[in-house]
C-alpha positions in Angstrom: 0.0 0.0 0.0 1.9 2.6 -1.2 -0.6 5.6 0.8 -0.7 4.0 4.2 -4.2 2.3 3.9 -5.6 6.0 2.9 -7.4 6.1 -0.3 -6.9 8.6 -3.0 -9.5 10.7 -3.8 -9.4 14.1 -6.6 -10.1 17.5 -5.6 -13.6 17.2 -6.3 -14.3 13.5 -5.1 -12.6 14.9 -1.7 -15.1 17.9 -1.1 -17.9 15.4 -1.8 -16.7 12.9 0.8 -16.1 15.5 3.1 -19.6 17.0 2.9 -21.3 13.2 3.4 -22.0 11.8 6.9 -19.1 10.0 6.7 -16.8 12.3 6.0 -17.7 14.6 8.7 -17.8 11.8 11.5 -13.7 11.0 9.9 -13.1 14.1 10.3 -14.6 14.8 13.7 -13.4 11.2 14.8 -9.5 12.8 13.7 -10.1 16.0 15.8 -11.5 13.9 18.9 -10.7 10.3 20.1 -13.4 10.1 21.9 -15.8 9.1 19.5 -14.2 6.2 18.7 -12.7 4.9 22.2 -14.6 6.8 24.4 -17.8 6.7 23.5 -18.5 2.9 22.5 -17.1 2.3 25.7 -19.4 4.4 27.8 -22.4 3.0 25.7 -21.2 -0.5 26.1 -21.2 -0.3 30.0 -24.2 1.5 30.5 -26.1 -1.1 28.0 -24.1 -3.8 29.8 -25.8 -2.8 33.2 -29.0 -3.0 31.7 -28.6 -6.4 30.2 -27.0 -7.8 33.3 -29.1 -6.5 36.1 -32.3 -8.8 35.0 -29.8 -11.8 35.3 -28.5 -10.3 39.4 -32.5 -9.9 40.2 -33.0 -14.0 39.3 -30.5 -14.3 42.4 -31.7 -12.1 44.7 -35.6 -13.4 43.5 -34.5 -17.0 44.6 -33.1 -16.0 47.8 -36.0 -14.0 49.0 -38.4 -17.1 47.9 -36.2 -19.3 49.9 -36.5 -17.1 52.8 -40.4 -16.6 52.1 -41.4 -20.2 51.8 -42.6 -21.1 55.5 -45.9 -23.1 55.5 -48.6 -22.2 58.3 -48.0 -25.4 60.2 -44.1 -24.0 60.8 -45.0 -20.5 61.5 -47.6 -22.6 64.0 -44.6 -24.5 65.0 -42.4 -22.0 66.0 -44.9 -19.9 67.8 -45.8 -22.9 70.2 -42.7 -24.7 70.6 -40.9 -22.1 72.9 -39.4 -23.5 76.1 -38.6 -21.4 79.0 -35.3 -19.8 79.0 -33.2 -19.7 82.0 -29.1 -18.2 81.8 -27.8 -20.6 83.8 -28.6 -23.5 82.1 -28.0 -21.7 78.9 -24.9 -20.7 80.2 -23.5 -24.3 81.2 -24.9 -25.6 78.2 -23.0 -23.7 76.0 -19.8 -24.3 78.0 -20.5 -28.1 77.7 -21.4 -28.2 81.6 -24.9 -28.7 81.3 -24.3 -32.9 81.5 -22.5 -32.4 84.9 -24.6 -32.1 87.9 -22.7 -29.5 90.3 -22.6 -26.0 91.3 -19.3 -24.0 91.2 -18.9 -22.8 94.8 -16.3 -20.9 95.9 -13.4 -22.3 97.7 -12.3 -20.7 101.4 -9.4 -18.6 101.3 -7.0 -18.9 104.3 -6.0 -16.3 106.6 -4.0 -13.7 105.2 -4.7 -14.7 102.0 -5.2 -12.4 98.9 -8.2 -11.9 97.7 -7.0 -10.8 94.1 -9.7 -8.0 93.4 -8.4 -5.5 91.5 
């Protein structure tokens, strides 16, 4: 290619490519990148959040019917089933004490012996 990839064009076949719609966008495109980097990308991201954010909402749709999805006879359930709650046990349960039966008492300190209170 002996003009670079540019295509010869006369005088007057010039003026009438310049004067079409593709001649002014070439030469607006030479004056400013933008239209050719810029702007496809913007377009593409903003019709990219479009597209995609039906596909997020199937997630979020399926987690909220999982959530939802409690039949009358659970919600019945749960609303009966309660058991008192005392912090003791709760307490020694969660410590893995609850299977032994004693009470932690304190043991006697000797005469003269520190009490460790801070």
């Amino acid at each position: 290619m002996p003009l670079g990839g540019r295509v010869f064009r006369s005088r007057r076949q010039q003026s009438a490519y310049e004067k079409s719609l593709s001649g002014r966008y070439q030469k607006r495109l030479n004056k400013n990148p933008f239209l050719y980097f810029g702007l496809p990308f913007c377009s593409l991201v903003v019709l990219g959040y479009y597209w995609l954010s039906g596909f997020t909402a199937v997630r979020y749709e399926q987690h909220d019917r999982r959530v939802q999805e409690l039949r009358e006879e659970d919600i019945i359930n749960v609303r009966t089933n309660k058991r008192p709650v005392d912090l003791k046990e709760e307490y020694y349960r969660l410590q893995g004490l609850a299977d032994e039966d004693y009470d932690i008492k304190r043991y006697p300190r000797q005469d003269g012996e520190s009490e460790n209170v801070w």
